[in-house]
DSSP file (Angstrom, degrees, kcal/mol; ACC not computed):
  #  RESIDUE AA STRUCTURE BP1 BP2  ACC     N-H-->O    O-->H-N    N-H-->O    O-->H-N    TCO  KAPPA ALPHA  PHI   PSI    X-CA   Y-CA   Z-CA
    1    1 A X              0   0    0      0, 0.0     2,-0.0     0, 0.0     0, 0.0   0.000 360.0 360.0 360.0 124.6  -56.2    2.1   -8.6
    2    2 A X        -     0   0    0      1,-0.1     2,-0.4     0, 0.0     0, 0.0  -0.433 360.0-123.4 -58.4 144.9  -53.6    1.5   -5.4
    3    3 A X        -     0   0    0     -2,-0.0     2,-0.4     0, 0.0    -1,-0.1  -0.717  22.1-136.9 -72.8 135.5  -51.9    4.3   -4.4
    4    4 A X        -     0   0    0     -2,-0.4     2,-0.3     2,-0.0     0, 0.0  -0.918  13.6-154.3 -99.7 135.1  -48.1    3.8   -4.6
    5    5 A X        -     0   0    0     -2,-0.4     2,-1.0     2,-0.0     0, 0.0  -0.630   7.4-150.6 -98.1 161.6  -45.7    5.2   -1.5
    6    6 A X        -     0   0    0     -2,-0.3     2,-0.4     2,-0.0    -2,-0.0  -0.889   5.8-162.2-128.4 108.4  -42.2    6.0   -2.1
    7    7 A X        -     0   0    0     -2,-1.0     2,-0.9     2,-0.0    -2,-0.0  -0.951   6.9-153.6-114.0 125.9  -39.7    5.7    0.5
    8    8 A X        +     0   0    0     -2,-0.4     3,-0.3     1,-0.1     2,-0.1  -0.792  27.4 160.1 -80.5  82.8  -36.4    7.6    0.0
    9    9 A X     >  +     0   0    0     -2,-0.9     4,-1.2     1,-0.2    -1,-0.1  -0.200  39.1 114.9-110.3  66.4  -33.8    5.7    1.9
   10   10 A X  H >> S+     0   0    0      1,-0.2     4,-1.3     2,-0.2     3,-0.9   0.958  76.0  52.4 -54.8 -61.1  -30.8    7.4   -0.3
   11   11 A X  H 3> S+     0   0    0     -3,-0.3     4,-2.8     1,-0.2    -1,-0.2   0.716 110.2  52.4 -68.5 -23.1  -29.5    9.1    2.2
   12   12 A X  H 3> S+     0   0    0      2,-0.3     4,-2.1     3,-0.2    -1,-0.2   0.739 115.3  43.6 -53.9 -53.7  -29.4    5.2    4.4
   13   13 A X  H <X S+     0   0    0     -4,-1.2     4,-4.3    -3,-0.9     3,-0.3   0.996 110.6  47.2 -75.0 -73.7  -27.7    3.6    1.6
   14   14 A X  H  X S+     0   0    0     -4,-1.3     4,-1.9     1,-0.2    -2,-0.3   0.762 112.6  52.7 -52.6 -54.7  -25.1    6.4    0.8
   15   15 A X  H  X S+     0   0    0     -4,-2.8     4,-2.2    -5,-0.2     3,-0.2   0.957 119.0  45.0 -66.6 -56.0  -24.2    6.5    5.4
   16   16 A X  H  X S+     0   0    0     -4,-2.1     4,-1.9    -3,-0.3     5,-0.3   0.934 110.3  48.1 -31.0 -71.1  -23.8    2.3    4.6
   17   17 A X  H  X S+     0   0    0     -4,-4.3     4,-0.9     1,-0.2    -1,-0.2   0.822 115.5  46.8 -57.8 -30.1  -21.8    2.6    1.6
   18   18 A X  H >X S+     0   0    0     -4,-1.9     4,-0.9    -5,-0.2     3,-0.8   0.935 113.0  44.7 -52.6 -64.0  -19.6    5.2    3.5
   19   19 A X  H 3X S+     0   0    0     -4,-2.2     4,-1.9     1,-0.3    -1,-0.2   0.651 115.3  53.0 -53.3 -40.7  -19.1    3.3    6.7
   20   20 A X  H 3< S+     0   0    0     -4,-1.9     4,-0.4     2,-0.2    -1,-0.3   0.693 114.1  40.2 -61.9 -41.5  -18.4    0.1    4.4
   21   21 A X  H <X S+     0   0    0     -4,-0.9     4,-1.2    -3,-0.8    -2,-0.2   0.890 114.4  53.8 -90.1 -25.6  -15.7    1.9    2.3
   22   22 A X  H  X S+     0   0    0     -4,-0.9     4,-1.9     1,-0.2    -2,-0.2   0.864 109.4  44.1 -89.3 -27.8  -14.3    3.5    5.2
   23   23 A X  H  X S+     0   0    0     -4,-1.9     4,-1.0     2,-0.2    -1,-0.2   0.617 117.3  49.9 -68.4  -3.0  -13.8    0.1    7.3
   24   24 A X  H  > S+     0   0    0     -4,-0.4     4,-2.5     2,-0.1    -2,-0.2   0.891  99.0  63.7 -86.6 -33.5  -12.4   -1.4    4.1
   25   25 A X  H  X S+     0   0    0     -4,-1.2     4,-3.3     1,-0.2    -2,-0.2   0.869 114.9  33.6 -68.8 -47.7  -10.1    1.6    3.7
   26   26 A X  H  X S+     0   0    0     -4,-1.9     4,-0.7     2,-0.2    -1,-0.2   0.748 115.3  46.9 -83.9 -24.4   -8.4    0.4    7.1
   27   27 A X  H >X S+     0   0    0     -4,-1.0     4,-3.3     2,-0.1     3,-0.8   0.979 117.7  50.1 -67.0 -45.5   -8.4   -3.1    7.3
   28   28 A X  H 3X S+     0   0    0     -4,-2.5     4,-3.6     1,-0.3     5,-0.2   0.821 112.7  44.5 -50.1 -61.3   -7.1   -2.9    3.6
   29   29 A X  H 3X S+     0   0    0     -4,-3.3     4,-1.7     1,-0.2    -1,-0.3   0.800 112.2  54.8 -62.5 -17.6   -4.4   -0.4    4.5
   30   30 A X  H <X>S+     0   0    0     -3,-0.8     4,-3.0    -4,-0.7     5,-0.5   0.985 112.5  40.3 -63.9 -62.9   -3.5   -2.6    7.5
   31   31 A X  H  X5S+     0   0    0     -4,-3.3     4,-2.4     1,-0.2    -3,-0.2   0.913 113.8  51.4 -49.5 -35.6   -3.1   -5.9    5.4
   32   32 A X  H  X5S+     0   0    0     -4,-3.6     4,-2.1     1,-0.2     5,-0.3   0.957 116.3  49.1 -71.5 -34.5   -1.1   -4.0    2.3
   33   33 A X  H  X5S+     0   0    0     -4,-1.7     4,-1.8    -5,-0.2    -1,-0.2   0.902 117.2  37.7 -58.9 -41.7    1.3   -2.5    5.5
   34   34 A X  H  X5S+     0   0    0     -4,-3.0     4,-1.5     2,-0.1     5,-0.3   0.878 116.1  50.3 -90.3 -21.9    1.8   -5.7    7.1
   35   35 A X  H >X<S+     0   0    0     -4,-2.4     3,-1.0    -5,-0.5     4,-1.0   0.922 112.4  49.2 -35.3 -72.0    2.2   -7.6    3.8
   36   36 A X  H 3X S+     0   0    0     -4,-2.1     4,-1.3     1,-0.3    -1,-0.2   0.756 112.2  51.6 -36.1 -66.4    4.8   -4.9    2.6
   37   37 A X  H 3< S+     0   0    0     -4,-1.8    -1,-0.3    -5,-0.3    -2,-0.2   0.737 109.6  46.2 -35.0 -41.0    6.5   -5.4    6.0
   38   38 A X  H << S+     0   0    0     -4,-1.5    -2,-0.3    -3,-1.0    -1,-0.2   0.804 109.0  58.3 -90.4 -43.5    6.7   -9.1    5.7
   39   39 A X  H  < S+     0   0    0     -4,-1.0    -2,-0.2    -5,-0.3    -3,-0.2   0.739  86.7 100.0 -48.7 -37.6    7.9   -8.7    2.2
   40   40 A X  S  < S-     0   0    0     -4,-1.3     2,-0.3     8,-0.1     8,-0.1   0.039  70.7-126.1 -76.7 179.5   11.2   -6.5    3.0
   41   41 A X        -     0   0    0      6,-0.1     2,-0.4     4,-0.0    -1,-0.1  -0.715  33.7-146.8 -90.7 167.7   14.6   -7.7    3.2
   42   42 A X        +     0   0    0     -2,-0.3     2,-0.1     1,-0.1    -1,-0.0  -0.970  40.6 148.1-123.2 148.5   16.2   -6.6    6.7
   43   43 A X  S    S-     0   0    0     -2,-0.4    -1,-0.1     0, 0.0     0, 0.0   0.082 100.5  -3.2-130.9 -75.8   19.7   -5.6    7.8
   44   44 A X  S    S-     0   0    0      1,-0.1    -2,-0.0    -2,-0.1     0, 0.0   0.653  92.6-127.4 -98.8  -2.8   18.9   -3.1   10.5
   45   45 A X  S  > S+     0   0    0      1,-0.1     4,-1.2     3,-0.0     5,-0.2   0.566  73.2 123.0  85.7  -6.0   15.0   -3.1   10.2
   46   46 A X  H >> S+     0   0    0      1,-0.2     3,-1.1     2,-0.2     4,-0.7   0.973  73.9  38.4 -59.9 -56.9   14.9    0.2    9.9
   47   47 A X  H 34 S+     0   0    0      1,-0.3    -1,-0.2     2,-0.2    23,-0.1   0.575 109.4  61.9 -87.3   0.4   13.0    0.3    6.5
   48   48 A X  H 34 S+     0   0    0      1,-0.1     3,-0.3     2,-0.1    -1,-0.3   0.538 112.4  38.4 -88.3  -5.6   10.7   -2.7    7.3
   49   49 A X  H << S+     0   0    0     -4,-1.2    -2,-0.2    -3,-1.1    -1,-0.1   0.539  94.9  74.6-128.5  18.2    9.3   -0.8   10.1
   50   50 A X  S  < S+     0   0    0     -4,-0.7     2,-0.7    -5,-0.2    19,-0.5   0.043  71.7 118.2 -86.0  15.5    9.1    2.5    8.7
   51   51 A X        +     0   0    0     -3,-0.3     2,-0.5    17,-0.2    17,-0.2  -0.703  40.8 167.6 -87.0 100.1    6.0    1.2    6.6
   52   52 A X  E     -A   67   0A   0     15,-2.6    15,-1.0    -2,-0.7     2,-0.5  -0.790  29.0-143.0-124.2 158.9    2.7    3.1    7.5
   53   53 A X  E     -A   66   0A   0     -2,-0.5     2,-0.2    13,-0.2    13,-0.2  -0.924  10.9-168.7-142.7 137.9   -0.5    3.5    6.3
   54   54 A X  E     -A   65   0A   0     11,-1.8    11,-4.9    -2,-0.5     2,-0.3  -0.699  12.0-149.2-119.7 144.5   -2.8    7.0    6.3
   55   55 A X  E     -A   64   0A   0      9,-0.2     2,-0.3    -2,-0.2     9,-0.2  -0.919   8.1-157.5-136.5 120.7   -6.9    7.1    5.3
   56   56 A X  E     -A   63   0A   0      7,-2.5     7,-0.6    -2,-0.3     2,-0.4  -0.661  10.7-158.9 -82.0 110.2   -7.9   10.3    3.7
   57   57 A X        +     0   0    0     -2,-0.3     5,-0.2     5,-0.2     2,-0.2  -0.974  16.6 173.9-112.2 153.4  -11.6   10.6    4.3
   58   58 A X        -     0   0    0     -2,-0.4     4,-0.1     1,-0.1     0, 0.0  -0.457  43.0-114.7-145.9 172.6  -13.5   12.8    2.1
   59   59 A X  S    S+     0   0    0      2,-0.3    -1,-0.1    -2,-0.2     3,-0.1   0.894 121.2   8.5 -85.8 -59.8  -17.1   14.1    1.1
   60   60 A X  S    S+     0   0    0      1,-0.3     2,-0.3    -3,-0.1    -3,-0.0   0.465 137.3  21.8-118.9  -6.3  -17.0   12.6   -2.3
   61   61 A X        +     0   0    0      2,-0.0    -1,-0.3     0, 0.0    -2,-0.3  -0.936  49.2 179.5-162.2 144.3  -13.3   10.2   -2.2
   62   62 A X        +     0   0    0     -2,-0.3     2,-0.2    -5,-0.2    -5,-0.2  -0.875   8.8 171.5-154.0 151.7  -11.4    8.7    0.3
   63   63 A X  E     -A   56   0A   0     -7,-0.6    -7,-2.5    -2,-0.2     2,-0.4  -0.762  21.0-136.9-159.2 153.3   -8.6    6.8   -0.5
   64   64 A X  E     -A   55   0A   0     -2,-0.2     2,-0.4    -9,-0.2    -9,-0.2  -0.789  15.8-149.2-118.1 173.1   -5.6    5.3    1.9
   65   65 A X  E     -A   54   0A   0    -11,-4.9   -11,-1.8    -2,-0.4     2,-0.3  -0.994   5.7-160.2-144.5 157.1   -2.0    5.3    1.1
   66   66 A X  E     +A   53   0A   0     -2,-0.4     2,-0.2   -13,-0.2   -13,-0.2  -0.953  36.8  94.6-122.1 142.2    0.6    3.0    2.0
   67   67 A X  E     -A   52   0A   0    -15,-1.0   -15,-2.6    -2,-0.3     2,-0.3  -0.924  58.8 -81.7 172.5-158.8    4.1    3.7    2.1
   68   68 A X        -     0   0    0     -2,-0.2   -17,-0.2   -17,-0.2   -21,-0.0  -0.944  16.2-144.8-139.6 136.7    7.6    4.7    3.9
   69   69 A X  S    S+     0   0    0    -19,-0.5     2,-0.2    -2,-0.3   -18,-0.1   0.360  77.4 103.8 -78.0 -12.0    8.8    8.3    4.8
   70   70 A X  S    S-     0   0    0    -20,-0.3     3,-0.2     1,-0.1     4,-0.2  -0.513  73.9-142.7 -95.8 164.9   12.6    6.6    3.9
   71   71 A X  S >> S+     0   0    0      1,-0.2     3,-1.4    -2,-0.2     4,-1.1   0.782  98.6  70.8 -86.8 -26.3   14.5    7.1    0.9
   72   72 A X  H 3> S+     0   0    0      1,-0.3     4,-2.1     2,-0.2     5,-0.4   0.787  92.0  56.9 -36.0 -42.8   15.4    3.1    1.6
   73   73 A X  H 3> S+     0   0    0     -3,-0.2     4,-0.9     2,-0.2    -1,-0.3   0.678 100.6  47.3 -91.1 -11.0   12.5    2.4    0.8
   74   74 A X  H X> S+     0   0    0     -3,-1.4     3,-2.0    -4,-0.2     4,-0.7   0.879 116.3  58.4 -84.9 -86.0   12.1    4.0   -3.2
   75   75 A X  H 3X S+     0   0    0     -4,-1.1     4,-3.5     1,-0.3    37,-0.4   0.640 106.1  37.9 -24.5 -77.9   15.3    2.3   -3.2
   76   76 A X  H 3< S+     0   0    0     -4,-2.1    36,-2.7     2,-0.2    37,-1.1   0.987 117.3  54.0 -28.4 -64.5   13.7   -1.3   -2.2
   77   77 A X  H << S+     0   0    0     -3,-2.0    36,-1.0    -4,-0.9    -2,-0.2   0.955 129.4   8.7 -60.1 -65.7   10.7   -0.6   -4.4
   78   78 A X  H  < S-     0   0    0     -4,-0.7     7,-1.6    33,-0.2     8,-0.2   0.054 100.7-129.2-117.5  25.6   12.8    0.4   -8.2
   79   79 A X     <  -     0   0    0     -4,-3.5     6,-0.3    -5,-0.3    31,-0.2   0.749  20.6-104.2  53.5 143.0   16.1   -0.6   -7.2
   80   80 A X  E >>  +B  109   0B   0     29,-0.9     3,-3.7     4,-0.2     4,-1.9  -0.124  67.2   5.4-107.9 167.4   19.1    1.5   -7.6
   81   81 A X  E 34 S-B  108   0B   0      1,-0.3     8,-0.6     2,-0.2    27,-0.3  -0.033 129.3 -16.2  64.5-146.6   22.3    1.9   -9.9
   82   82 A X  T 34 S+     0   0    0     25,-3.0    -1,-0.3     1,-0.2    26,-0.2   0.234 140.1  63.5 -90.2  18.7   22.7   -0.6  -13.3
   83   83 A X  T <4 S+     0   0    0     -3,-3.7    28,-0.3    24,-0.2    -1,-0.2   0.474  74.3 136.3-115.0 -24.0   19.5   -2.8  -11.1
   84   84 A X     <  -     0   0    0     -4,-1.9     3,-0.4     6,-0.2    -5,-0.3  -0.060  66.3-120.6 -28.9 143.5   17.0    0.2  -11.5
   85   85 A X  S    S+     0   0    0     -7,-1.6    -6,-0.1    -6,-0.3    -1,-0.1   0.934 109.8  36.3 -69.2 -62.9   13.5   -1.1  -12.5
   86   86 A X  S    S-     0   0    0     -8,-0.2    -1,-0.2    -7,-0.1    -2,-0.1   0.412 109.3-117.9 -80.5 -11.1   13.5    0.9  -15.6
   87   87 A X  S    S+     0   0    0     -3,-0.4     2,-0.4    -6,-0.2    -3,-0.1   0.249  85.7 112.2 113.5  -7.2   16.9    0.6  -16.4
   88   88 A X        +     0   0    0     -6,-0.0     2,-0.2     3,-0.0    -7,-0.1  -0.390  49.5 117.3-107.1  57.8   17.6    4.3  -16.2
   89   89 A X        -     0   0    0     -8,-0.6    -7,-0.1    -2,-0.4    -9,-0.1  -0.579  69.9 -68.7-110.4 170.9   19.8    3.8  -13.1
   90   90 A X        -     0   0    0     -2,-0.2     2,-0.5     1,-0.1     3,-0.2  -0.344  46.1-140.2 -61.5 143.7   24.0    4.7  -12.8
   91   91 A X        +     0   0    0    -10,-0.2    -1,-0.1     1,-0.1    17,-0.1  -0.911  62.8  31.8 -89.6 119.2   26.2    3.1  -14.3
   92   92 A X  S    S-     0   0    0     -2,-0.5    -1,-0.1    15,-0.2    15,-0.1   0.503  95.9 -94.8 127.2 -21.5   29.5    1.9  -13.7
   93   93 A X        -     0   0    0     14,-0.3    14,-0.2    -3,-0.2     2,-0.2   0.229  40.2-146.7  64.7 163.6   29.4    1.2  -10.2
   94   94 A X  E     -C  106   0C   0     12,-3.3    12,-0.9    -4,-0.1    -1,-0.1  -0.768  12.0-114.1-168.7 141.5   30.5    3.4   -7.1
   95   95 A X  E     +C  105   0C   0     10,-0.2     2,-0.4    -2,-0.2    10,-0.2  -0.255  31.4 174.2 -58.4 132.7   32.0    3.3   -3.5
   96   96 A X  E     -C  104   0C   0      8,-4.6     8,-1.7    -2,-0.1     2,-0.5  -0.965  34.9-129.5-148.8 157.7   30.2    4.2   -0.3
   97   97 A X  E     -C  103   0C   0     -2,-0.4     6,-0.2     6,-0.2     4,-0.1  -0.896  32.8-146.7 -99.4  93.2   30.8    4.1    3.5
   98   98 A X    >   -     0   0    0      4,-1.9     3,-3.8    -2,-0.5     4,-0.1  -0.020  40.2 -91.1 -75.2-173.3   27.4    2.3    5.1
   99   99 A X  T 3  S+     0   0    0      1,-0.3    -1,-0.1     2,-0.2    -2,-0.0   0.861 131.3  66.6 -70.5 -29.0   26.2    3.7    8.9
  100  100 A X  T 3  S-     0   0    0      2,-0.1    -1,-0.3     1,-0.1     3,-0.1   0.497 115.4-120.4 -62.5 -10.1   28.7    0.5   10.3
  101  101 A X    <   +     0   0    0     -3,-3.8     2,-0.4     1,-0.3    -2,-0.2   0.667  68.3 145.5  82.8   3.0   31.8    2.8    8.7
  102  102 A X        -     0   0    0     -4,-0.1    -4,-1.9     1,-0.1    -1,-0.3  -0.821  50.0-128.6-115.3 116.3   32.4   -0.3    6.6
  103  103 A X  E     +C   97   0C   0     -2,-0.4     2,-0.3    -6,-0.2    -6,-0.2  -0.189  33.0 166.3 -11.7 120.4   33.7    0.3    2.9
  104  104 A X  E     -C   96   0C   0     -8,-1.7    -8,-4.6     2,-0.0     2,-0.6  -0.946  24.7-151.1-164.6 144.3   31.7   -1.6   -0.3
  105  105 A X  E     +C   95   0C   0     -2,-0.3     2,-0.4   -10,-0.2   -10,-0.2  -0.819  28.5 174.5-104.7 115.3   31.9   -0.9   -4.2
  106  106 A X  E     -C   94   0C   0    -12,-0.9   -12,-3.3    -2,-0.6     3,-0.1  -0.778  46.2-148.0-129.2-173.2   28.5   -1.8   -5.9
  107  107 A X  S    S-     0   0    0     -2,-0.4   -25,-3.0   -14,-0.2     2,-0.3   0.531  78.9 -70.2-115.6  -4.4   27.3   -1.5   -9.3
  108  108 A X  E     -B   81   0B   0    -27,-0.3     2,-0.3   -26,-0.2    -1,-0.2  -0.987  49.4 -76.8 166.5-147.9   23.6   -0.9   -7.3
  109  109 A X  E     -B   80   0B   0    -29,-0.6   -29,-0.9    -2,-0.3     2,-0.2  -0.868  47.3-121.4-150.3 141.2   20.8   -2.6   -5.3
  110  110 A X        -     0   0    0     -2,-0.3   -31,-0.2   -31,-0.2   -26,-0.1  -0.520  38.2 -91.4 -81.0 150.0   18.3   -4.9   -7.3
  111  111 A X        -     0   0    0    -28,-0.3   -34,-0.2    -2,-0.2   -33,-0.2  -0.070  35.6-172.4 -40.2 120.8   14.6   -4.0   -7.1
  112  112 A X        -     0   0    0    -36,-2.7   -35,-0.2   -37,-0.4    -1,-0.1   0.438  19.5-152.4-116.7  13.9   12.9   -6.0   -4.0
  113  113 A X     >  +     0   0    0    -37,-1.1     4,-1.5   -36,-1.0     5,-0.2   0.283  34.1 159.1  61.6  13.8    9.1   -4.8   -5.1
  114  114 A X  H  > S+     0   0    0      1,-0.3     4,-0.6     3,-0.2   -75,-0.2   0.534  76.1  35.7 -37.2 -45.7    7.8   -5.1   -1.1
  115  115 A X  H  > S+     0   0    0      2,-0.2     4,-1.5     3,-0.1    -1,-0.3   0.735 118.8  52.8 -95.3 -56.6    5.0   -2.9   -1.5
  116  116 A X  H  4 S+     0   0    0      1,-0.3    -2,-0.2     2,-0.2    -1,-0.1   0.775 110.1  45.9 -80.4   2.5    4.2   -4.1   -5.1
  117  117 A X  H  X S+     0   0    0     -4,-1.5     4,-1.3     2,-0.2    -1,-0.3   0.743 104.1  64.8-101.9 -33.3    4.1   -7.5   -4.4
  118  118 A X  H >X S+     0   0    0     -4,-0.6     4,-1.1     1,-0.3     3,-0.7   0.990 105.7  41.1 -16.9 -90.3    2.1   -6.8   -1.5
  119  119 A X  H 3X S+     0   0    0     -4,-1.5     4,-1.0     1,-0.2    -1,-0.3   0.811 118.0  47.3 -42.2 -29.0   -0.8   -5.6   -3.6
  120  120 A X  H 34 S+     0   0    0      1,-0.2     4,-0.3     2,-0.2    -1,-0.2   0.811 112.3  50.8 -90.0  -9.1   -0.4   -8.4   -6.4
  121  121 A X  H << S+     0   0    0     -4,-1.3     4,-0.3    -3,-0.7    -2,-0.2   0.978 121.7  27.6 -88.1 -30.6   -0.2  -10.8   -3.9
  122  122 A X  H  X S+     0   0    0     -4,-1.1     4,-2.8     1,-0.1     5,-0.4   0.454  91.4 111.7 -96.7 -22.2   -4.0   -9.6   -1.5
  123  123 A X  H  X S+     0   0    0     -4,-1.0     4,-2.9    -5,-0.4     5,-0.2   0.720  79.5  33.0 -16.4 -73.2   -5.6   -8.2   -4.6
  124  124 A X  H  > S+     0   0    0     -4,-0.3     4,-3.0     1,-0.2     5,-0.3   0.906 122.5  53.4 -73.1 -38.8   -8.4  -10.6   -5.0
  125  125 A X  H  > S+     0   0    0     -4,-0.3     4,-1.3     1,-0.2     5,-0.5   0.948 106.5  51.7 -58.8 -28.5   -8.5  -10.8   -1.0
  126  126 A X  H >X S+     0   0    0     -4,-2.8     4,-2.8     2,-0.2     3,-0.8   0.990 116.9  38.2 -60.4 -69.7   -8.8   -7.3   -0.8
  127  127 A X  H 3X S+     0   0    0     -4,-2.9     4,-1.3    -5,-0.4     5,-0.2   0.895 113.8  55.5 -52.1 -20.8  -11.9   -7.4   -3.4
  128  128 A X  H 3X S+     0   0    0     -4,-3.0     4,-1.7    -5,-0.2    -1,-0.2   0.962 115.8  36.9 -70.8 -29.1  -13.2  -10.5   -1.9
  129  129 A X  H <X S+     0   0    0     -4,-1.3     4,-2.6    -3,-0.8     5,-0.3   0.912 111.7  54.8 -88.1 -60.2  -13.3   -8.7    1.5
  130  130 A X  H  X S+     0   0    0     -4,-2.8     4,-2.5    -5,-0.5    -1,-0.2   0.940 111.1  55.9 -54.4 -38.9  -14.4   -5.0    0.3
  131  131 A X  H  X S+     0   0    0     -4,-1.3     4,-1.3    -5,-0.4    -2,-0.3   0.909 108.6  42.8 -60.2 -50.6  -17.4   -7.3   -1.3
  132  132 A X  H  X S+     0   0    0     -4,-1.7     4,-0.5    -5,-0.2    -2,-0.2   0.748 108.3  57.6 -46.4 -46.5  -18.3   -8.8    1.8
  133  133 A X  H  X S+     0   0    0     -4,-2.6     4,-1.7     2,-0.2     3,-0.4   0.953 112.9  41.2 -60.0 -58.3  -18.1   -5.5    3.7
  134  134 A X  H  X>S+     0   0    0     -4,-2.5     4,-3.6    -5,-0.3     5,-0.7   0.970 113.6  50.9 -51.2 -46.5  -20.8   -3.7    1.3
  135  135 A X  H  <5S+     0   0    0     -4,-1.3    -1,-0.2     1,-0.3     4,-0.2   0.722 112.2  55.6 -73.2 -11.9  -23.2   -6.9    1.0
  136  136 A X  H  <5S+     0   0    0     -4,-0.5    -1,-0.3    -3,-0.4    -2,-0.2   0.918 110.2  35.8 -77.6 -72.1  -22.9   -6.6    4.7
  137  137 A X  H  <5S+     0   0    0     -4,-1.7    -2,-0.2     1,-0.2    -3,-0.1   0.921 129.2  38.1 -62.9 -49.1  -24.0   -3.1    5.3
  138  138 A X  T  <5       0   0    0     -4,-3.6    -1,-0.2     1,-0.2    -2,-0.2   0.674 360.0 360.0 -83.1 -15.2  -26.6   -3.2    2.5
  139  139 A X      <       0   0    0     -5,-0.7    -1,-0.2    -4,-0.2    -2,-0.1   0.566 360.0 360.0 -46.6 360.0  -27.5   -6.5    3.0
């Protein structure tokens, strides 16, 4: 009868798959940031370049986020007033003074989805890429 050996390279695999998830976690967040970026409307630029992206690493999850710190930018994403994504926005219109001093009546601002067209638009590149990365490391 052969003797069988056993080699444990868990621990090999699991440092790979980590290193793999965590270079996916940044290119990933890079592309969904500049996508997002490329996506917004500009007037002053302010909320197209207030778009950052953080990676939370962890023992057991790590996870990136993408987003903006401006209130412009929920705006942008679900749109404001009688345009609101969900419908549950004011009504009626109202008058406001923008940073220029300049007078305007609107009834809102319609939804411009930057961030959530981002993601539908890199999805499958994002999997295709994160697929590559692993098969890479394990390969």
């Amino acid at each position: 009868m052969a003797d069988i050996e056993f080699t444990d390279n868990s621990a090999q695999v699991k440092t790979a798959l980590s290193d793999g998830i965590r270079t996916f976690l940044y290119e990933g967040g890079g592309e969904l940031q500049v996508q997002t970026m490329r996506n917004s409307r500009v007037d002053t630029g302010q909320t197209r370049g207030s778009y950052q992206y953080k990676v939370e690493e962890g023992t057991g999850e790590s996870t990136v986020h993408v987003g903006s710190n401006l209130q412009n930018a929920i705006w942008e994403e679900f749109g404001t007033g009688e345009y609101a994504l969900h419908g549950d926005g004011r009504k009626g219109g109202w008058k406001y003074v923008d940073a220029k001093g300049k007078g305007h009546f609107t009834r809102g601002k319609k939804p411009n989805r930057p961030l959530y067209n981002a993601f539908n638009s890199l999805r499958e590149k994002l999997k295709r890429r994160l697929e590559d990365i692993l098969i890479s490391r394990l390969g």
